[in-house]
DSSP file (Angstrom, degrees, kcal/mol; ACC not computed):
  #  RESIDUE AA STRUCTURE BP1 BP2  ACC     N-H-->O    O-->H-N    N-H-->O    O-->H-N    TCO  KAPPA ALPHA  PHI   PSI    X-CA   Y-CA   Z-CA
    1    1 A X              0   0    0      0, 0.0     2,-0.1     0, 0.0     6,-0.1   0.000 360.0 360.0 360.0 133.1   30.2   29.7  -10.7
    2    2 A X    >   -     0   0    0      1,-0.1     3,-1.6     4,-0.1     2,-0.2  -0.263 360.0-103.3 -40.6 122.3   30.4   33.6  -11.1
    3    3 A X  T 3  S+     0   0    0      1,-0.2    -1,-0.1    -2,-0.1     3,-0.1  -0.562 106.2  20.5 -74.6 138.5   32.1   35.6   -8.4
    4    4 A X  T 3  S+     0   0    0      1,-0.2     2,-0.5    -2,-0.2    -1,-0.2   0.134 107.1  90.1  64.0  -0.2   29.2   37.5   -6.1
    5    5 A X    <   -     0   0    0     -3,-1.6    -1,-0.2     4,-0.1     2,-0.2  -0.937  68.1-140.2-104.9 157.6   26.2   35.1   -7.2
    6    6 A X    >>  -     0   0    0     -2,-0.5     4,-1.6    -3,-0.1     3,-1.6  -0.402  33.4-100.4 -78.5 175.2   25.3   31.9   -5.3
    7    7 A X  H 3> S+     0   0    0      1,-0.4     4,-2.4     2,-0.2    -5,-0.0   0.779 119.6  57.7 -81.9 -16.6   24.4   29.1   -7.0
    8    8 A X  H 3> S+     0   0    0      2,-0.2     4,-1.2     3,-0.1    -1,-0.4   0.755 111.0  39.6 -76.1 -18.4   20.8   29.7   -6.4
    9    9 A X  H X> S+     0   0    0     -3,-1.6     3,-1.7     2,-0.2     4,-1.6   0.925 115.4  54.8-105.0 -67.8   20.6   33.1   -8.1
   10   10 A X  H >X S+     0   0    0     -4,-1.6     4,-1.4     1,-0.3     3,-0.9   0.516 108.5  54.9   3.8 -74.6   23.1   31.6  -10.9
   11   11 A X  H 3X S+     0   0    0     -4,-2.4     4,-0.8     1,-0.3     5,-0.3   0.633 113.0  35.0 -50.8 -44.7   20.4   29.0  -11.1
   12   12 A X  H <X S+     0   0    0     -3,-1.7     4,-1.2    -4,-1.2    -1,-0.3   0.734 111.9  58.4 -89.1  -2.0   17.4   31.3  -11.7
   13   13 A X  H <X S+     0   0    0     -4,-1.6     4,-2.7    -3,-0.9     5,-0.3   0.963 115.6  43.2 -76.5 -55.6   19.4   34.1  -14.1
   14   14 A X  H  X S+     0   0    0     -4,-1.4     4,-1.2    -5,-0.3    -1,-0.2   0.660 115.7  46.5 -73.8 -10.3   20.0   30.9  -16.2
   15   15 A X  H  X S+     0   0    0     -4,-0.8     4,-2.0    -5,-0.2    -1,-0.2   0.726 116.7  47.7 -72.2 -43.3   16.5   29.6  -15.9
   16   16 A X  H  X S+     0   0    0     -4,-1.2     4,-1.2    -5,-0.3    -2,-0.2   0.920 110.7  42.1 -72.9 -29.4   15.4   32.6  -16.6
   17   17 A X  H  X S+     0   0    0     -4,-2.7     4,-3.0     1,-0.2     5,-0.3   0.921 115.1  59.8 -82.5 -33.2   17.6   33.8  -19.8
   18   18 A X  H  X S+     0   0    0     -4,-1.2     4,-2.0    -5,-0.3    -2,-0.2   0.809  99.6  46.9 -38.4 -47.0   16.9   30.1  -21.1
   19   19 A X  H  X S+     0   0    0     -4,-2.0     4,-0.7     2,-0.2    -1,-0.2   0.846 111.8  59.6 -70.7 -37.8   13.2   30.0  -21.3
   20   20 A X  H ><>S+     0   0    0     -4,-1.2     5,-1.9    -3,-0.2     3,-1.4   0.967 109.4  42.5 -61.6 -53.0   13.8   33.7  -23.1
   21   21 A X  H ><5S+     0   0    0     -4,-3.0     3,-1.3     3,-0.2    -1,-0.2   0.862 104.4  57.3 -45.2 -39.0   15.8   32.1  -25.8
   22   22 A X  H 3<5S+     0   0    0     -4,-2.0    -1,-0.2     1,-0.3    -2,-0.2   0.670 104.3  59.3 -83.3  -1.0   13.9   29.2  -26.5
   23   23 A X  T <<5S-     0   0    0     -3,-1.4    -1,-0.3    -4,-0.7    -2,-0.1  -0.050 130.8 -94.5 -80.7  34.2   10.8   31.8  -27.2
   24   24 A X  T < 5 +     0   0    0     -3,-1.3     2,-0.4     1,-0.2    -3,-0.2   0.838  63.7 173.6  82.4  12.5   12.9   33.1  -29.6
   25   25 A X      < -     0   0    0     -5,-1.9    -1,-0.2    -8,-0.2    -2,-0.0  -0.646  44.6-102.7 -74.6 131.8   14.7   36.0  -28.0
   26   26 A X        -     0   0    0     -2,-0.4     2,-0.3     1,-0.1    -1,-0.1  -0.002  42.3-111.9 -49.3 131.0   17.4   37.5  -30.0
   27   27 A X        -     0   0    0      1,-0.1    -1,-0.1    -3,-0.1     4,-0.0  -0.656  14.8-152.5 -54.3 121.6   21.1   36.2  -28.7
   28   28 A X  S    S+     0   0    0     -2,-0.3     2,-0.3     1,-0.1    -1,-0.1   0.611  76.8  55.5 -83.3   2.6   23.2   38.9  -27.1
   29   29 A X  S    S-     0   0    0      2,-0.0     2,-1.1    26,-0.0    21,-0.1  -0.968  89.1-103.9-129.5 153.3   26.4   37.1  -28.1
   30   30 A X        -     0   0    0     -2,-0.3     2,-0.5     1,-0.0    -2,-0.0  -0.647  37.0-179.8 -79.0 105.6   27.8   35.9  -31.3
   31   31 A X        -     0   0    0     -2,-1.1     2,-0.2     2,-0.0    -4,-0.0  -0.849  18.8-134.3 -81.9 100.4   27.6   32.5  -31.8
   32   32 A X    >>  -     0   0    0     -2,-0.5     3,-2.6     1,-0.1     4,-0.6  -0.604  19.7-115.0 -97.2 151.5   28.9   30.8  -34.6
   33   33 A X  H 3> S+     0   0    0      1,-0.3     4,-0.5    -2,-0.2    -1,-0.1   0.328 115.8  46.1 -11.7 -39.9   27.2   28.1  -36.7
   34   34 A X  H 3> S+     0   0    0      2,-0.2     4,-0.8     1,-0.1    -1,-0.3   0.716 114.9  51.7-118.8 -31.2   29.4   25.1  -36.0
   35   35 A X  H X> S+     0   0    0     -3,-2.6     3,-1.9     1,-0.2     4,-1.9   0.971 106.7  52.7 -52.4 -58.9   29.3   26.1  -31.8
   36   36 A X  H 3X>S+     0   0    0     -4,-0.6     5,-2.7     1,-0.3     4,-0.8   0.766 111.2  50.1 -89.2 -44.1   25.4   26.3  -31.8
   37   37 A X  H 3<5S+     0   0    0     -4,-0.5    -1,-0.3     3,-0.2    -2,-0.2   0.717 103.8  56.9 -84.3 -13.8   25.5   22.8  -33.3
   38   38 A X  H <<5S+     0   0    0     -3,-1.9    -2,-0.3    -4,-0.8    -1,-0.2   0.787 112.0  42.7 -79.7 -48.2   28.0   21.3  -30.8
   39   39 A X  H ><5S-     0   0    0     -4,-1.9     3,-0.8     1,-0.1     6,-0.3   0.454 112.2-122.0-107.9  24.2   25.8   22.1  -28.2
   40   40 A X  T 3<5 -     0   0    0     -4,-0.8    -3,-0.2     1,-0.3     3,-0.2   0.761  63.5 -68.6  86.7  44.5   22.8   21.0  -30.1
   41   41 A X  T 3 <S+     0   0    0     -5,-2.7     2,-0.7     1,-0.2    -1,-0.3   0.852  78.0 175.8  35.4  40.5   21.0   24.9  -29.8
   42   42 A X    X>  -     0   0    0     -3,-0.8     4,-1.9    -6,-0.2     3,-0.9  -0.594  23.9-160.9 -49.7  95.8   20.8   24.1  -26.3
   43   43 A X  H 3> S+     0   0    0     -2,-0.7     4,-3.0     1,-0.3   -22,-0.1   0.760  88.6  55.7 -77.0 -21.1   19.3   27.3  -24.8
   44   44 A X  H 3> S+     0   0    0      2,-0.2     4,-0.8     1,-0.2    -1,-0.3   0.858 107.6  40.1 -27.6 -64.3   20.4   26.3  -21.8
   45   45 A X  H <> S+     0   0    0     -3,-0.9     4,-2.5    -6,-0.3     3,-0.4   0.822 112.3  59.0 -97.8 -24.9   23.7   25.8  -22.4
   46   46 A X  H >< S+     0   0    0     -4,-1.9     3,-2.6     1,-0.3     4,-0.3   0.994 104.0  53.3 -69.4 -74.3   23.7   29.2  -24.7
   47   47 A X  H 3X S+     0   0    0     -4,-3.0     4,-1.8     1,-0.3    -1,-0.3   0.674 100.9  62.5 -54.1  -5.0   22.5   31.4  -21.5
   48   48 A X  H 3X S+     0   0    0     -4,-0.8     4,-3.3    -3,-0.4    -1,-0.3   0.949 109.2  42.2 -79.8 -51.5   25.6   29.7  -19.8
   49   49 A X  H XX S+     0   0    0     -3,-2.6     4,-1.4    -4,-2.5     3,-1.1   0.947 110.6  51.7 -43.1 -78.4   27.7   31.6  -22.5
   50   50 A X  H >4 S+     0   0    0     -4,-0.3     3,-0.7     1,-0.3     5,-0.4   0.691 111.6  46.2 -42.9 -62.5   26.2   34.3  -22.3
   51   51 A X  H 3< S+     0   0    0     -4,-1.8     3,-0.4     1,-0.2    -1,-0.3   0.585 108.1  52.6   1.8 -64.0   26.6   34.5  -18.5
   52   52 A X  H << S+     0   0    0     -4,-3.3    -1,-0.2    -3,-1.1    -2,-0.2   0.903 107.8  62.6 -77.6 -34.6   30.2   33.6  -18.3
   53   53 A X  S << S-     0   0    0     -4,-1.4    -2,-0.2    -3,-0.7    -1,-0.2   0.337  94.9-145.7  -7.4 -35.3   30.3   36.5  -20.8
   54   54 A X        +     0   0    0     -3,-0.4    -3,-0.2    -5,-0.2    -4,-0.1   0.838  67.4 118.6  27.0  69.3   29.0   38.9  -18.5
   55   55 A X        +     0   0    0     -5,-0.4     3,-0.2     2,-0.1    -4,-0.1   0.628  41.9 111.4-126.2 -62.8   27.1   40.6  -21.3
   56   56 A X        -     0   0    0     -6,-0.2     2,-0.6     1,-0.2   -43,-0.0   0.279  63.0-148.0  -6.6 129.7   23.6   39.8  -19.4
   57   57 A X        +     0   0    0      0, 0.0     2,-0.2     0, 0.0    -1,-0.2  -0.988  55.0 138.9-111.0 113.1   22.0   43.3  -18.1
   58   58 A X        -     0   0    0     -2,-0.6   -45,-0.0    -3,-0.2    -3,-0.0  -0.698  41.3-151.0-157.3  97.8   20.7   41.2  -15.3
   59   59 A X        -     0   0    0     -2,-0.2     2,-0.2     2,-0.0    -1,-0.1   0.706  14.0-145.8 -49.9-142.3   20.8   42.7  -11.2
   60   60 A X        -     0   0    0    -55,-0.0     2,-0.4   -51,-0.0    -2,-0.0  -0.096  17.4-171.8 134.9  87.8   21.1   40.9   -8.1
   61   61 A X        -     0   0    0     -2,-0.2     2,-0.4     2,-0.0    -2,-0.0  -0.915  10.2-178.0 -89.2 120.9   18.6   43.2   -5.3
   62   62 A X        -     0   0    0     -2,-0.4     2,-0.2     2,-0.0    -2,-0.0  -0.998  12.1-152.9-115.0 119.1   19.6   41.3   -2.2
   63   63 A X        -     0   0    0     -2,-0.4     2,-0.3     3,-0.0     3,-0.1  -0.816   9.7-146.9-114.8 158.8   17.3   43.0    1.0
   64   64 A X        -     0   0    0     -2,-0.2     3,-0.1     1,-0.2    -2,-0.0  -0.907  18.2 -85.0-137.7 165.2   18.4   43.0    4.0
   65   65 A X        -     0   0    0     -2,-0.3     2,-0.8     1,-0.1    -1,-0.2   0.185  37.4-112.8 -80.0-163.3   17.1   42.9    7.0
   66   66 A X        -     0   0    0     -3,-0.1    -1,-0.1     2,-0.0    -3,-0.0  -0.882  34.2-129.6-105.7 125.3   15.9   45.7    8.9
   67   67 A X        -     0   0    0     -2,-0.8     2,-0.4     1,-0.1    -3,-0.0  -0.347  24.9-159.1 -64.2 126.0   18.7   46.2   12.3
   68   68 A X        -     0   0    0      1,-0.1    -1,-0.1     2,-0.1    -2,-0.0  -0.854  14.8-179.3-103.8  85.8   16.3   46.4   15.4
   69   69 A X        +     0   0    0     -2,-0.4     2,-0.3     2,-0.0    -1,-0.1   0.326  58.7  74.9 -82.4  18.6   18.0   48.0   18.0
   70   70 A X  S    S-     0   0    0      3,-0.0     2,-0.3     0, 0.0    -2,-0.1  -0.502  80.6-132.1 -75.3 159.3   15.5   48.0   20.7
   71   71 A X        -     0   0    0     -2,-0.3     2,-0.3     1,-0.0    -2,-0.0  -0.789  26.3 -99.7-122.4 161.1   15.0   44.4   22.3
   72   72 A X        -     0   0    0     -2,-0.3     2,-0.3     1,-0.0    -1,-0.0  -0.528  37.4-136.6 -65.7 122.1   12.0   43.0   22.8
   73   73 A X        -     0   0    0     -2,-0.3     2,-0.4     2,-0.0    -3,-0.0  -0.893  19.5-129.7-101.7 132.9   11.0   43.5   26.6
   74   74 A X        -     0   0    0     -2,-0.3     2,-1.0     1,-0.1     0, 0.0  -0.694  17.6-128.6 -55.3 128.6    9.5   40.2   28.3
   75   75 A X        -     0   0    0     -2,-0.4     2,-0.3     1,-0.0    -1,-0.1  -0.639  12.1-141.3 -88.3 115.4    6.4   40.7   30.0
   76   76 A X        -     0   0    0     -2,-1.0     2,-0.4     1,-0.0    -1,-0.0  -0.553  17.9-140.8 -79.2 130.0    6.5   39.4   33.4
   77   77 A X        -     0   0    0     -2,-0.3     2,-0.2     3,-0.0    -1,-0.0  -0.843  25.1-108.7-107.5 126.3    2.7   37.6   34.4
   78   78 A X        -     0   0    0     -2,-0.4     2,-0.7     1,-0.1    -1,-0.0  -0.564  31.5-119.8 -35.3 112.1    1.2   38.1   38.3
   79   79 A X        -     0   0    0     -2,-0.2     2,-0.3     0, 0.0    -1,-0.1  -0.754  30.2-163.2 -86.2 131.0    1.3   35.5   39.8
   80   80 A X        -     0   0    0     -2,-0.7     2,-0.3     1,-0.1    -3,-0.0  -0.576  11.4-135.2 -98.2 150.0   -1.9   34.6   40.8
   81   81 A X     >  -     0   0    0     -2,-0.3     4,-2.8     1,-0.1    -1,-0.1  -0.509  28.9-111.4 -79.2 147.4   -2.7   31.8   43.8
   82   82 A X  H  > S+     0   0    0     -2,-0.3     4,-0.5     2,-0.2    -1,-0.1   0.330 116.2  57.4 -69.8  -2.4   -5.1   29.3   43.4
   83   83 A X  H  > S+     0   0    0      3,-0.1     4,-1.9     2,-0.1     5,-0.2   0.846 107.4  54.0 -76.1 -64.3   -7.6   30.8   46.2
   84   84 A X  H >> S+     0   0    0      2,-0.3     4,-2.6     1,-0.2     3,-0.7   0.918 107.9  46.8 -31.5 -86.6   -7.4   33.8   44.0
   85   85 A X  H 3X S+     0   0    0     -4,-2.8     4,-2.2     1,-0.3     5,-0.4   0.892 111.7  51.6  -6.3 -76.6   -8.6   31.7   40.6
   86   86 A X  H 3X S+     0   0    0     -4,-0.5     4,-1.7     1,-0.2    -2,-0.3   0.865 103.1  55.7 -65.3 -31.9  -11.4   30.1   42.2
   87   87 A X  H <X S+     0   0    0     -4,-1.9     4,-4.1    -3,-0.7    -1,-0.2   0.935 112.5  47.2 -62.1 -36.5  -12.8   33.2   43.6
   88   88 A X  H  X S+     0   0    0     -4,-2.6     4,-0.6     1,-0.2    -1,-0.2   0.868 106.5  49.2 -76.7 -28.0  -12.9   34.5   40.2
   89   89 A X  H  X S+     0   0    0     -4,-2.2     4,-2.4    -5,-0.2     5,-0.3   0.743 114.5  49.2 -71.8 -26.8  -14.3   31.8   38.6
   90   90 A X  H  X S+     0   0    0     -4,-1.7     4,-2.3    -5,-0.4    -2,-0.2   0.986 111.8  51.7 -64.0 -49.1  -17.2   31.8   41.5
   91   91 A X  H  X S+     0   0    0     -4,-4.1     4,-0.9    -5,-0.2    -1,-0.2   0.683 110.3  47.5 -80.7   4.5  -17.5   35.1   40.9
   92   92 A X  H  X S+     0   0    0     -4,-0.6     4,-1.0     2,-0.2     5,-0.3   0.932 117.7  38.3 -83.5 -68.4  -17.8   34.4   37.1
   93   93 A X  H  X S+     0   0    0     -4,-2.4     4,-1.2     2,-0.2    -2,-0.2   0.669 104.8  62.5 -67.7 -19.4  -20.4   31.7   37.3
   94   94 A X  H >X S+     0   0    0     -4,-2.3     4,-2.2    -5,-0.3     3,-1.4   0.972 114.2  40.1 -70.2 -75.2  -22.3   33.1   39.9
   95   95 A X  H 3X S+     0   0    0     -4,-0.9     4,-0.9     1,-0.3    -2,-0.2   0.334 110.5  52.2  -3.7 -40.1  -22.9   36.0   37.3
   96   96 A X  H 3X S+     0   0    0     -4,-1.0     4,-1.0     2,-0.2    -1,-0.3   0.607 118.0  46.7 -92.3 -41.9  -23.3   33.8   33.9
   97   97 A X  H << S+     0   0    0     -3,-1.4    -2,-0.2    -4,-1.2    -3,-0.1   0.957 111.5  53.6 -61.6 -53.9  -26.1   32.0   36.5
   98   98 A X  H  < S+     0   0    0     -4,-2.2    -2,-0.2    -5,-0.2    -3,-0.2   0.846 118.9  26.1 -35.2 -76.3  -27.3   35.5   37.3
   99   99 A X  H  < S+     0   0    0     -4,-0.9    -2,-0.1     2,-0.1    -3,-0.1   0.961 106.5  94.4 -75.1 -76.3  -28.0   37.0   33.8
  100  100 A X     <  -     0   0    0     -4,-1.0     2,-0.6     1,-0.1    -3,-0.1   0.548  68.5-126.2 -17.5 170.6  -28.7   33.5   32.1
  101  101 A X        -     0   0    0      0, 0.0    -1,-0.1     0, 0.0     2,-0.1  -0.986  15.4-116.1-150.0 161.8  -31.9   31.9   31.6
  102  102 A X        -     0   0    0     -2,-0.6     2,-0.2    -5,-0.1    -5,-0.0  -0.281  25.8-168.4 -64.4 127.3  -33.1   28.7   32.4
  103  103 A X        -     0   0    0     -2,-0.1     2,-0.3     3,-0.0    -1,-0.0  -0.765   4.6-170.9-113.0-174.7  -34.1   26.1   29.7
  104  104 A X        -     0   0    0     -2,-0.2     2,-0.7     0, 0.0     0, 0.0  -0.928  36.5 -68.7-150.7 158.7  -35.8   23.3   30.4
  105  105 A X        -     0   0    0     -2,-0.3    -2,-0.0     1,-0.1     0, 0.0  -0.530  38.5-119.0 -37.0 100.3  -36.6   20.4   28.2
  106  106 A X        -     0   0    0     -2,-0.7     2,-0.1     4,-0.1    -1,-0.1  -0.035  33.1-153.2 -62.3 144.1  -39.1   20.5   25.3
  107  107 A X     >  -     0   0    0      1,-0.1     4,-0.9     0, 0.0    -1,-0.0  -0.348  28.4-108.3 -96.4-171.6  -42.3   17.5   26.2
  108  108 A X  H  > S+     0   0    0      2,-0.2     4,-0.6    -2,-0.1     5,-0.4   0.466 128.8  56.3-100.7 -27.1  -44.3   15.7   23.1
  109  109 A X  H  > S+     0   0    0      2,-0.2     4,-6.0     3,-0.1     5,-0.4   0.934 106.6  53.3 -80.5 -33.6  -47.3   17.8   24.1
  110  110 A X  H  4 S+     0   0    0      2,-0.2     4,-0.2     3,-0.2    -2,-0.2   0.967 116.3  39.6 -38.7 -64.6  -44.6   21.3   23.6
  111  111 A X  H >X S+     0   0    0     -4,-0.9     3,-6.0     2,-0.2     4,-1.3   0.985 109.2  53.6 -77.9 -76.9  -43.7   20.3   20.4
  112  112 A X  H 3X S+     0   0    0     -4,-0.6     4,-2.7     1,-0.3     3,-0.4   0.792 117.1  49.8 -25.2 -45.5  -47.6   18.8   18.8
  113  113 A X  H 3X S+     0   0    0     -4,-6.0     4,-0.6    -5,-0.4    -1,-0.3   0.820 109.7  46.8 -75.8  -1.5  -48.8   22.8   20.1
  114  114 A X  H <4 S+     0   0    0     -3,-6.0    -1,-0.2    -5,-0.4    -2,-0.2   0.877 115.0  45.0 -80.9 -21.1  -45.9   24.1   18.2
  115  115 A X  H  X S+     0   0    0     -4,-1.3     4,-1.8    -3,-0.4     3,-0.3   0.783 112.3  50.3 -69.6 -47.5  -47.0   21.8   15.2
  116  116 A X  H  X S+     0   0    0     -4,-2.7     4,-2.5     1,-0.3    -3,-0.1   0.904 113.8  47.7 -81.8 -46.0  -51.2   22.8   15.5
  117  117 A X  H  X S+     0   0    0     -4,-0.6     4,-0.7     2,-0.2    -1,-0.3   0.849 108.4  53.9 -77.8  -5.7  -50.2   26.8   15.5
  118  118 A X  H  > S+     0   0    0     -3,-0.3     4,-1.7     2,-0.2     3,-0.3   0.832 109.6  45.3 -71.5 -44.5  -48.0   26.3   12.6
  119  119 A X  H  < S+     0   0    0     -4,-1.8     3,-0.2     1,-0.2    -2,-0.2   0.963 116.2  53.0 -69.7 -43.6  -50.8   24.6   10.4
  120  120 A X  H  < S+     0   0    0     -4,-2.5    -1,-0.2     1,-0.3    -2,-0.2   0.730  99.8  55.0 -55.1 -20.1  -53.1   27.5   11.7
  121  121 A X  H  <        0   0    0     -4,-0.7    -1,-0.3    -3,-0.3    -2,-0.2   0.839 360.0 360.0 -83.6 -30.6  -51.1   29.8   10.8
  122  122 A X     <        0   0    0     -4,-1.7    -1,-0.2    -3,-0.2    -2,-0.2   0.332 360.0 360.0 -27.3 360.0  -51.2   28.2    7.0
């Protein structure tokens, strides 16, 4: 392995120059005939050359993170009593009661006059 990559970046530099050789990209090192046949024109095995070579114009951008010097402040919750709750929820539903409106259950006679003005309206 190369000194300053990890094995992962290794892994995609050589994934990456491989798949460009086996479209046909032009070699950047000289390779003779009798090499190329030992290792059976293995493009694989060619970016490896190339690689150990250090002829690859190929980067490394590593980002890092961004230093937060401010801390996070918790936010501390009121604690509320259970008298407290229920008054609010009375005063919630009394309110939701208030504004709402009542339904009731549709009858068979509801629905047949909702059926005889629909055909009239036809």
């Amino acid at each position: 392995m190369l000194k300053g990559f990890s094995k992962y970046e290794t892994a995609r530099i050589l994934g990456a120059r491989a798949l460009q050789i086996s479209m046909n990209a032009p070699l950047l090192i000289k390779i003779e005939k009798e090499d190329l046949e030992k290792i059976n024109y293995d493009a694989l095995k060619i970016a490896e050359i190339e690689l150990n070579s250090e002829i690859l114009p190929i980067s490394i951008k590593r980002p890092f993170p961004l230093k937060r010097e401010d801390r996070l402040k918790r936010i501390r919750e009121r604690k509320i009593s259970d008298q407290e709750i229920e008054k609010k929820e009375g005063t919630e539903e009394a309110s939701i009661v208030g504004s709402g409106e009542m339904m009731e259950l549709a009858t068979p006679e509801d629905e047949a006059g909702d059926e005889a003005e629909e055909a009239e309206g036809e």
